[in-house]
RODO-2510 file (C-alpha; in nm, 4 decimals, decimal comma):
residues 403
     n   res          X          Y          Z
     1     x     0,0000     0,0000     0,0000
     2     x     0,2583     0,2379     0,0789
     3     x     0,4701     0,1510    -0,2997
     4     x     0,1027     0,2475    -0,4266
     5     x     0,1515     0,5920    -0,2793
     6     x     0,5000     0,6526    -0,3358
     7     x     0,4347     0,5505    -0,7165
     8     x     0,1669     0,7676    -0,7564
     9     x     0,3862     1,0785    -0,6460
    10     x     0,6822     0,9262    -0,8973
    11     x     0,3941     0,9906    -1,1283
    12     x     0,3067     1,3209    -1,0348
    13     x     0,3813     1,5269    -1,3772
    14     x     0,2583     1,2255    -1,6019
    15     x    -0,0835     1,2947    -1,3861
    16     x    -0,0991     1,6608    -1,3801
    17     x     0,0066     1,6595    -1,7735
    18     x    -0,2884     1,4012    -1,8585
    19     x    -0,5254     1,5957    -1,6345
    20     x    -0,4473     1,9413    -1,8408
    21     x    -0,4825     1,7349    -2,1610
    22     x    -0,8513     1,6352    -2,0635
    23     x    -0,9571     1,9762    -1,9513
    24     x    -0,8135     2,0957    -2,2541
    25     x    -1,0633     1,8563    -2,5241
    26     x    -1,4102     1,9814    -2,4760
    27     x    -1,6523     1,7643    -2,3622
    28     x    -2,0021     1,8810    -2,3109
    29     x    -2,2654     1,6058    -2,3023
    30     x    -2,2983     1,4999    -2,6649
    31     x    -2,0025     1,6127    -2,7696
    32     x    -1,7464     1,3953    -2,5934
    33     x    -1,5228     1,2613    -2,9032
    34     x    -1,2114     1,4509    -2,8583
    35     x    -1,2041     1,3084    -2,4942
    36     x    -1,2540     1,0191    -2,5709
    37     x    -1,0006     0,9624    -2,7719
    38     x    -0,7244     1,1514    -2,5389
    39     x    -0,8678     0,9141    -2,2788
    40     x    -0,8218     0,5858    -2,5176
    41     x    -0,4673     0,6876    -2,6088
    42     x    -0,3595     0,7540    -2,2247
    43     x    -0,4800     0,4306    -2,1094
    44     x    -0,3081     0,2415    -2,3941
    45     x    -0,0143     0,3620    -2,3271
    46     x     0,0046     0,2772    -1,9644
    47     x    -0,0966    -0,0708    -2,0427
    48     x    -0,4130    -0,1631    -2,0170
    49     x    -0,5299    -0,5305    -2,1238
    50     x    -0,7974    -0,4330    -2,3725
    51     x    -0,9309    -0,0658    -2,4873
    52     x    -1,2321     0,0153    -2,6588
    53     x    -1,5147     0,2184    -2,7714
    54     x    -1,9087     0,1004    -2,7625
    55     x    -2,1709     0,1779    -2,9838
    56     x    -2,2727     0,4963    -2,6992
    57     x    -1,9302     0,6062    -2,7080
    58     x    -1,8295     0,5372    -2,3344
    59     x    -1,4296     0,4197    -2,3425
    60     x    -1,4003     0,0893    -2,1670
    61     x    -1,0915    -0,0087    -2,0338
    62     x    -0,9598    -0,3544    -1,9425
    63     x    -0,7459    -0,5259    -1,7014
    64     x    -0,7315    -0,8894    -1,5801
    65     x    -0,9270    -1,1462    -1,6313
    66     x    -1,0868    -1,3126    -1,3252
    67     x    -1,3729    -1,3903    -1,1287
    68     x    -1,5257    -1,0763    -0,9793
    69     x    -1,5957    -0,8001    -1,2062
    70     x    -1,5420    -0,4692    -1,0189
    71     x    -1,5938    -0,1111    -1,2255
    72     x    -1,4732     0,2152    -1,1137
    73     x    -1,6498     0,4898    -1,3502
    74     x    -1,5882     0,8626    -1,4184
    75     x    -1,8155     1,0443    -1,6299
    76     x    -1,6540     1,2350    -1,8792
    77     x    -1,8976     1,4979    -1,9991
    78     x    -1,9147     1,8599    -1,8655
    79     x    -2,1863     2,1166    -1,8204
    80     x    -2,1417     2,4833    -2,0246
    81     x    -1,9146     2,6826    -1,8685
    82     x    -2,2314     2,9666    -1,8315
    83     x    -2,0849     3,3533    -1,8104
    84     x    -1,7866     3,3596    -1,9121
    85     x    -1,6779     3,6631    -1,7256
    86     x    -1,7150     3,5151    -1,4062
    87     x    -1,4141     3,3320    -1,4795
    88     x    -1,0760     3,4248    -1,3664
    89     x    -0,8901     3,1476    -1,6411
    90     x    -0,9967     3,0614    -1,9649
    91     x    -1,1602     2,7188    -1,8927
    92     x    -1,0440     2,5129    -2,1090
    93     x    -0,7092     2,5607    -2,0843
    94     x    -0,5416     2,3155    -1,8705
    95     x    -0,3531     2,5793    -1,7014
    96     x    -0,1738     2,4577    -1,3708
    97     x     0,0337     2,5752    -1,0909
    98     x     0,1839     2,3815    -0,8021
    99     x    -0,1106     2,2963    -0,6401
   100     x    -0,4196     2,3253    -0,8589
   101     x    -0,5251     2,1956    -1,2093
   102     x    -0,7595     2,4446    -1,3384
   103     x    -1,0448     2,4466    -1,5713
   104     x    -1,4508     2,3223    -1,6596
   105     x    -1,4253     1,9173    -1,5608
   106     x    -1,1192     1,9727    -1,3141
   107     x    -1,3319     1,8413    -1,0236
   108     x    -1,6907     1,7493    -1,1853
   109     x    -1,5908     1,5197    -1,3542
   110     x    -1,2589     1,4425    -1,5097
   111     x    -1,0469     1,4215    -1,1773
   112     x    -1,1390     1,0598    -1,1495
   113     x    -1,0512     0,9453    -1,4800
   114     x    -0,7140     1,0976    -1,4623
   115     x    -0,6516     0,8972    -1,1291
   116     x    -0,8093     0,5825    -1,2238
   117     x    -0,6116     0,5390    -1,5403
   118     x    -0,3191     0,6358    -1,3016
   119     x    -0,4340     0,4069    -1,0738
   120     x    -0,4269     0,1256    -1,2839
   121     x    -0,0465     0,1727    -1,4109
   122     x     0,0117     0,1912    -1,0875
   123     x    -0,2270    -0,1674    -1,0198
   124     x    -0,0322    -0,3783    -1,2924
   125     x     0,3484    -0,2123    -1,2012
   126     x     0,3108    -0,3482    -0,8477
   127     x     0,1416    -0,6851    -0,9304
   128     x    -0,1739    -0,6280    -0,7586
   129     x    -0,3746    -0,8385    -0,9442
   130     x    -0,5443    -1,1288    -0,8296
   131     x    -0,8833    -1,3363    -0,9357
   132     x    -1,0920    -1,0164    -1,0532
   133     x    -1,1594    -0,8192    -1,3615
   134     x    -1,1219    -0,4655    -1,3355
   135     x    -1,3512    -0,2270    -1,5792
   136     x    -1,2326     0,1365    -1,6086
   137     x    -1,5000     0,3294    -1,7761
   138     x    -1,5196     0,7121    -1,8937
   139     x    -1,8451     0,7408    -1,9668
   140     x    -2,0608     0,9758    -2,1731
   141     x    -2,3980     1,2076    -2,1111
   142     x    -2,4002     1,1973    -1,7402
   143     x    -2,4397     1,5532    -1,6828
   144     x    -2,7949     1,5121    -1,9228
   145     x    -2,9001     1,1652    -1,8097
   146     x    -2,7546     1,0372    -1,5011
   147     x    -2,6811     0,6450    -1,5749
   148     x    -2,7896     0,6397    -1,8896
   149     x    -2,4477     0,5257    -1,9876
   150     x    -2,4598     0,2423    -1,7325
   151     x    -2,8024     0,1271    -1,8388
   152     x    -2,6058     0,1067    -2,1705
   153     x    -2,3206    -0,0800    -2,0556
   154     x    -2,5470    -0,3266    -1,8478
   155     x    -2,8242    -0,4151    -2,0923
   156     x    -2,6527    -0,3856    -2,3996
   157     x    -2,2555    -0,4535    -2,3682
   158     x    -2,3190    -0,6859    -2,0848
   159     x    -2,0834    -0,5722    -1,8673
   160     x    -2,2821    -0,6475    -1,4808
   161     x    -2,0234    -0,5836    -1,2211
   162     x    -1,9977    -0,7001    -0,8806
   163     x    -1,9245    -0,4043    -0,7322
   164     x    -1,8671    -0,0484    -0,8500
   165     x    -1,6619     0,2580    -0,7398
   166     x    -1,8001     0,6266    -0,8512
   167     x    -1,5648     0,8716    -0,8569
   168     x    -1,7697     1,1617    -0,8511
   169     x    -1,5912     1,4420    -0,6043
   170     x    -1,5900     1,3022    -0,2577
   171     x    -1,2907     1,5392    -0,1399
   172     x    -1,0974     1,2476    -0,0903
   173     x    -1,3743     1,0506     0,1675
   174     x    -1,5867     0,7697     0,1019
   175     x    -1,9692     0,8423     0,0034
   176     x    -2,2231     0,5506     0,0431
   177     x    -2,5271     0,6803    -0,1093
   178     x    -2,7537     1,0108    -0,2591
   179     x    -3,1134     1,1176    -0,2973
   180     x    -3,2409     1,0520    -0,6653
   181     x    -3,4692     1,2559    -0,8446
   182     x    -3,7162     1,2282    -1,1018
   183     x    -3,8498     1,5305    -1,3793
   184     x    -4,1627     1,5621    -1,5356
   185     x    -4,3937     1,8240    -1,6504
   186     x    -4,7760     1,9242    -1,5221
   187     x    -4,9917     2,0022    -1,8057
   188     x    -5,3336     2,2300    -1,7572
   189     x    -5,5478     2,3466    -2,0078
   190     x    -5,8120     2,5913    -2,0794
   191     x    -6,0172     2,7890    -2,3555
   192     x    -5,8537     3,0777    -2,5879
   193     x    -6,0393     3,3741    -2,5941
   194     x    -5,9405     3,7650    -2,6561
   195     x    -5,7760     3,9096    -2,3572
   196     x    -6,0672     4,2179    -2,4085
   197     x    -6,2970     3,9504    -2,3176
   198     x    -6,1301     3,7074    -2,0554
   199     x    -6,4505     3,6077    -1,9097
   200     x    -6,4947     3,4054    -2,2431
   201     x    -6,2131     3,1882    -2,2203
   202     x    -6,0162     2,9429    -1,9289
   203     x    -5,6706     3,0631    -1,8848
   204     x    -5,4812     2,7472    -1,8428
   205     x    -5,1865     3,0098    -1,6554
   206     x    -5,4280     3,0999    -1,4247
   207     x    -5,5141     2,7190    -1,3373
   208     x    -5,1250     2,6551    -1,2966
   209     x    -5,0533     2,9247    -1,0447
   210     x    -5,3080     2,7396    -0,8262
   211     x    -5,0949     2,4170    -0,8190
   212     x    -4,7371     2,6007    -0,8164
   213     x    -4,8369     2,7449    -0,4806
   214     x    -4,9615     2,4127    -0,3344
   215     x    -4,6436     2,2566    -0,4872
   216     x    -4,4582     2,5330    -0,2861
   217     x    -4,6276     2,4127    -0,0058
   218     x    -4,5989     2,0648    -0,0250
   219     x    -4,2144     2,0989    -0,0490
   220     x    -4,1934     2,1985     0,3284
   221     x    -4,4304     1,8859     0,3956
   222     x    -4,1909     1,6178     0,2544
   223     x    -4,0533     1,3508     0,4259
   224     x    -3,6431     1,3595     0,5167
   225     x    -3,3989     1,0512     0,5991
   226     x    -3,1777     1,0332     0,8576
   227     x    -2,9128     0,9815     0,6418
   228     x    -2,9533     1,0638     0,3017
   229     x    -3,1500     1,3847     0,3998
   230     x    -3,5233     1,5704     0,3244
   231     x    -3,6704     1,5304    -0,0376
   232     x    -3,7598     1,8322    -0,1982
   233     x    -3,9947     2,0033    -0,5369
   234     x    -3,9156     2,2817    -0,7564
   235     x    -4,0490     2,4251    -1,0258
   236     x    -3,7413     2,4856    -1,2587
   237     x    -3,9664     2,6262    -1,5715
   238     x    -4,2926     2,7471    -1,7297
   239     x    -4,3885     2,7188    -2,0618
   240     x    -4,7555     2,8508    -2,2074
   241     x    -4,9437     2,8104    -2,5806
   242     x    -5,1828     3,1210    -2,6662
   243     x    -5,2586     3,1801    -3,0013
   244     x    -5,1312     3,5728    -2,9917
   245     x    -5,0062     3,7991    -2,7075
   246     x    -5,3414     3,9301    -2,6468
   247     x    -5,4805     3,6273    -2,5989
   248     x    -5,6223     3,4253    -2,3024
   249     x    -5,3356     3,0587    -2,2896
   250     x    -5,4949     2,7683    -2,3570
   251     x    -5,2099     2,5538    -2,2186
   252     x    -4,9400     2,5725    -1,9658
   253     x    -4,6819     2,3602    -1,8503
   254     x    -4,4453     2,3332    -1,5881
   255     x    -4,1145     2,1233    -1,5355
   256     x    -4,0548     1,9688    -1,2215
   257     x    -3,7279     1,9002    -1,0463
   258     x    -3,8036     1,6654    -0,7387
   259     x    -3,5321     1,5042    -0,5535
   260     x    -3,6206     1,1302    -0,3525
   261     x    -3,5095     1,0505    -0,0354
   262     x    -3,5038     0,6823     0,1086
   263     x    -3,8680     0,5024     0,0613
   264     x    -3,9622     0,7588    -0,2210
   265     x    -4,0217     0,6460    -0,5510
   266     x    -4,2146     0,7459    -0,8727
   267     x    -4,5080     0,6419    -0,7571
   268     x    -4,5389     0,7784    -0,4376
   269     x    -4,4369     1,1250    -0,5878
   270     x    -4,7311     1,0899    -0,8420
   271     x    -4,9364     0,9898    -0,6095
   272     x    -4,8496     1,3211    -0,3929
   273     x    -4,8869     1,5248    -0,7516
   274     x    -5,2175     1,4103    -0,7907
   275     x    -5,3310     1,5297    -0,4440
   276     x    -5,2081     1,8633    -0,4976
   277     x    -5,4317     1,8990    -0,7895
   278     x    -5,7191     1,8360    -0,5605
   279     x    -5,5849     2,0780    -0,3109
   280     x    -5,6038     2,3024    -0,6226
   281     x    -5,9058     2,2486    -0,7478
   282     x    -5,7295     2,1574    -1,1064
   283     x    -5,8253     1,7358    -1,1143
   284     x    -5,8086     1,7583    -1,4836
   285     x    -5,4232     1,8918    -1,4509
   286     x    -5,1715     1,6058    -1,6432
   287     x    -4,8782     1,4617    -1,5124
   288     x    -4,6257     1,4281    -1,8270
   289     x    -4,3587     1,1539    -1,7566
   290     x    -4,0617     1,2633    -1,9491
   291     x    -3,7498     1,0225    -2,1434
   292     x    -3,4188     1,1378    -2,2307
   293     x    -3,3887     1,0685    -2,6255
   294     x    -3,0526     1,3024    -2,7175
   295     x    -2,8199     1,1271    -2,9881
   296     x    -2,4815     1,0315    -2,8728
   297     x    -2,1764     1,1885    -3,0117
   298     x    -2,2034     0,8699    -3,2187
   299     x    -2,5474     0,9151    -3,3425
   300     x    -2,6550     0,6602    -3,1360
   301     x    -3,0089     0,7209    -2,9642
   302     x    -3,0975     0,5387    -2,6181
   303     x    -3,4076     0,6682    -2,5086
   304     x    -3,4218     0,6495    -2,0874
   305     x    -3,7341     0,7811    -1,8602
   306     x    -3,6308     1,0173    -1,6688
   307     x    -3,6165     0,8413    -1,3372
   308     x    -3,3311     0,8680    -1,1091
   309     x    -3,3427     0,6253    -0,7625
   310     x    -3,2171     0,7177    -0,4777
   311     x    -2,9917     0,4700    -0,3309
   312     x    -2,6926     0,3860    -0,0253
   313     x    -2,5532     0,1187     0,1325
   314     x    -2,5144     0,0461     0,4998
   315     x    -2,1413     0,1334     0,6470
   316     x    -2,1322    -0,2203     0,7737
   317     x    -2,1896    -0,3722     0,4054
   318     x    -1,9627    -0,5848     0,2259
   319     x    -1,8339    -0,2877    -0,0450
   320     x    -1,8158     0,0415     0,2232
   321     x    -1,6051    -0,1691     0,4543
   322     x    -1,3207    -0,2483     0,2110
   323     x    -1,3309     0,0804     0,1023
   324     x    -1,3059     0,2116     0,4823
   325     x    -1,0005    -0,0512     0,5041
   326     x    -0,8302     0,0163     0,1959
   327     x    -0,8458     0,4168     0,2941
   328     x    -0,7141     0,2612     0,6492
   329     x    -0,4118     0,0822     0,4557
   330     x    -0,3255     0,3473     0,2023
   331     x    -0,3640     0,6962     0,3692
   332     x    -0,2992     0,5362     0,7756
   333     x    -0,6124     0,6916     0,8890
   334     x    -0,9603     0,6704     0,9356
   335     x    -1,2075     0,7980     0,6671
   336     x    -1,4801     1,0244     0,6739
   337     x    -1,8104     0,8320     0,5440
   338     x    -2,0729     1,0390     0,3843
   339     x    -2,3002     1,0999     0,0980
   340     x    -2,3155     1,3403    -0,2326
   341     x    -2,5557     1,5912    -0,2283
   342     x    -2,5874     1,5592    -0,5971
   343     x    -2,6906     1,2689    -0,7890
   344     x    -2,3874     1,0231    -1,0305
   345     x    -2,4408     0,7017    -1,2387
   346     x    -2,4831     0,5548    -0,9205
   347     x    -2,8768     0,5995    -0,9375
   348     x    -2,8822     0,3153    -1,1912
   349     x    -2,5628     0,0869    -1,1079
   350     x    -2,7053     0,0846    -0,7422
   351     x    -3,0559     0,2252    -0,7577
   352     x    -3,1536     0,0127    -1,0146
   353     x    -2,9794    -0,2851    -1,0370
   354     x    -2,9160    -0,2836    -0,6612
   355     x    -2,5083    -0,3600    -0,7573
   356     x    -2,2683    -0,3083    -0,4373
   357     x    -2,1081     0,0840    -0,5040
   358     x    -1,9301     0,3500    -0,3424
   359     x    -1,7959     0,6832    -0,4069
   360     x    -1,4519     0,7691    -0,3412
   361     x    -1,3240     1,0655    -0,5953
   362     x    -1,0353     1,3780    -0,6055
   363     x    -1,1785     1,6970    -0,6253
   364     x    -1,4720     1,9204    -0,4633
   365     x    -1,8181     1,8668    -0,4343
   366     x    -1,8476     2,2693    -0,4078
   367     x    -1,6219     2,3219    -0,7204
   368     x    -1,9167     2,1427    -0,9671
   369     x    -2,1017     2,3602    -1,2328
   370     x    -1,9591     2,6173    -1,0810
   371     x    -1,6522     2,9051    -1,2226
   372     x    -1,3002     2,8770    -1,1659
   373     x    -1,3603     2,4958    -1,1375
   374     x    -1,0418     2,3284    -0,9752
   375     x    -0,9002     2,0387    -0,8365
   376     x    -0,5977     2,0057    -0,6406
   377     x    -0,2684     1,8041    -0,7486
   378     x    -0,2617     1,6036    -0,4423
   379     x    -0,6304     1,5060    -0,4412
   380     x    -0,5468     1,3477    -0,7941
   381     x    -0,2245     1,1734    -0,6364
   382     x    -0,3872     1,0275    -0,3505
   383     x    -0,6951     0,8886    -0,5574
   384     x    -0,4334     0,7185    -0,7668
   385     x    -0,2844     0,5271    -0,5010
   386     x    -0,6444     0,4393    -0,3537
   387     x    -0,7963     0,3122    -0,6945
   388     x    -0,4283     0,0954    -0,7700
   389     x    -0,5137    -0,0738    -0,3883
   390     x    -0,8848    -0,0833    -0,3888
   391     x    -0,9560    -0,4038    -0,6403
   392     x    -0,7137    -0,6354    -0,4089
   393     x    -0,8515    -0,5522    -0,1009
   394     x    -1,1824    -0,6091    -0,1836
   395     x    -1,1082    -1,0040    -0,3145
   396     x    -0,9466    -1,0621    -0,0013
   397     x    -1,2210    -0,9086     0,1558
   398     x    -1,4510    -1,1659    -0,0151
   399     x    -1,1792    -1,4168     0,0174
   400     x    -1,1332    -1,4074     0,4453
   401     x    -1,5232    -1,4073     0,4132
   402     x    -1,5291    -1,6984     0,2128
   403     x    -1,2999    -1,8977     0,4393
***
């Protein structure tokens, strides 16, 4: 464990330089070709077993050929970079210093692929391998569709790991779960009339107000977890039809964002929707379920409802524990265990298909989707040396249990 972490700081410019070089190829959801490819390259050169590209466009990296499959994922993809005067570098330009790596995907999410293809030179240098197959993924359209790449990778390349490790920004701790969230639109309608004559029409506006302030309402009703946290509503937009300006809107529609907390699902928020209508006095209001049908930068379309689960796993279960003692073995002290705020492709490896994961990634939860994105050198070190130790423990984990 300690020749993992003394490696990884022998590779310290090969890391920072490979960390510029993503920041510096573009990757907003969609459009993730050029990072692809610089990701491809990198982990060809350091040795991987087998590299490749599926028909979604995620890069799939290989090594070992054993018994337990075990995936550690980064998403790839970035959001916009929004005003660009708010920012005090230009974003994409890899630009570094002694401590930081700067630009949009230095933390959120890009970090983790630099140390996990780190991570695995580091794996196969020291001999770590044993009777496990280890997946390294960069994967595409997270920031869009969260797991959309792993329903991909489950239902139609086939690759079903044992256990999975996110590495979304954890600042260097160990996260065991998030809320998950759903989006879908309310739908009223009414009767167009001219706006000199109101009384002749239904405004279908008018009818929507009614449920956005019960929806307001029921926000501060919602139930919270002890651990994962309170769920929560918001409207995020509002979009009308009217046949002119002065005219009385036959339709309206509003998007919702609601995040789930543990026991929540998509029928129990539905269920909730539907009772605000009747709070409102709007019964004939429509829930619109929504599905994610965006091409791939390969032209590839995989339509997914937009339906994220929440999920976690207990501290005393089977994947949080060797994580908790491979953290122990690498860094000599004990870990902070916690959650992300936001959602990853966790929703679907774990809240899903129930598969054993955990989040352990460089970088800053506060740093995502947000200016003068950063992540600091030694965060990207130190994941290194955790992602080169983490496979291992875990079969002797399962090994000692076995026994």
């Amino acid at each position: 464990m300690n020749k993992a972490l003394e490696l990884s700081y022998k590779y310290k410019d090969d890391i920072v330089r490979f960390m510029s070089a993503l920041i510096k190829a573009k990757s907003y959801s969609g459009e993730e070709k050029e990072v692809i490819e610089v990701i491809k390259n990198e982990m060809e050169k350091v040795g991987f077993d087998e590299v490749r590209i599926d028909g979604l466009g995620n890069v799939i990296g290989r090594i070992g050929n054993g018994k337990y499959k075990i995936a550690m994922d980064a998403h790839i993809d970035t959001v916009d970079i929004g005003n660009e005067k708010l920012w005090e570098k230009d974003p994409f330009s890899g630009e570094f210093d002694d401590k930081w790596v700067y630009g949009r995907g230095a933390s959120d999410q890009k970090a983790g692929m630099c140390s996990m293809v780190y991570g695995a030179k580091i794996l196969k240098e020291l001999n770590l391998m044993d009777d496990f197959t280890l997946y390294i993924t960069g994967t595409v359209m997270e920031e869009d569709c969260d797991g959309l790449c792993w329903r991909y990778l489950i239902e139609k390349e086939n690759i079903k790991p044992d256990f999975v490790v996110i590495t979304e920004p954890t600042s260097l701790n160990i996260y065991r779960g998030h809320r998950g969230r759903i989006e879908f639109r309310i739908r009223t309608t009414g009767l167009s009339a001219h706006a000199s004559a109101p009384e002749r029409g239904v405004n279908a506006i008018y009818k929507m107000a009614k449920i956005i302030n019960e929806i307001e309402k029921l926000n501060d009703r919602l139930k919270s977890d002890s651990f994962l946290g309170k769920g929560t509503i918001v409207v995020s937009q509002i979009f009308f039809k009217s046949p002119s300006h002065n005219a009385v809107p036959d339709e309206c529609e509003i998007q919702i964002d609601r995040r789930i907390t543990e026991g929540e699902t998509k029928e129990t928020v539905f269920a909730e929707i539907k009772d605000v209508f009747k709070k409102a006095g709007v019964e004939d209001a429509e829930i619109i379920e929504l599905e994610y049908k965006k091409p791939s930068y390969t032209g590839l379309v995989f339509p997914t409802e937009k339906y994220f689960p929440s999920w976690s796993f207990p501290e005393d279960s089977l994947i949080v524990r060797a994580a908790k003692e491979n953290y122990l073995e690498v860094f000599g002290k004990e870990p902070l265990i916690d959650k992300w705020i936001f959602s990853t492709n966790g929703t679907v490896t774990a809240g899903v298909y129930g598969i054993p994961t955990v989040g352990f990634g460089p970088g800053e939860e506060k740093y995502a989707h947000a200016p003068n994105e950063k992540v600091e050198i030694e965060h990207l070190i130190k994941a290194a040396a955790f992602y080169a130790t983490f496979p291992k423990t875990i079969v002797n984990l399962l090994k000692s249990r076995r026994d």
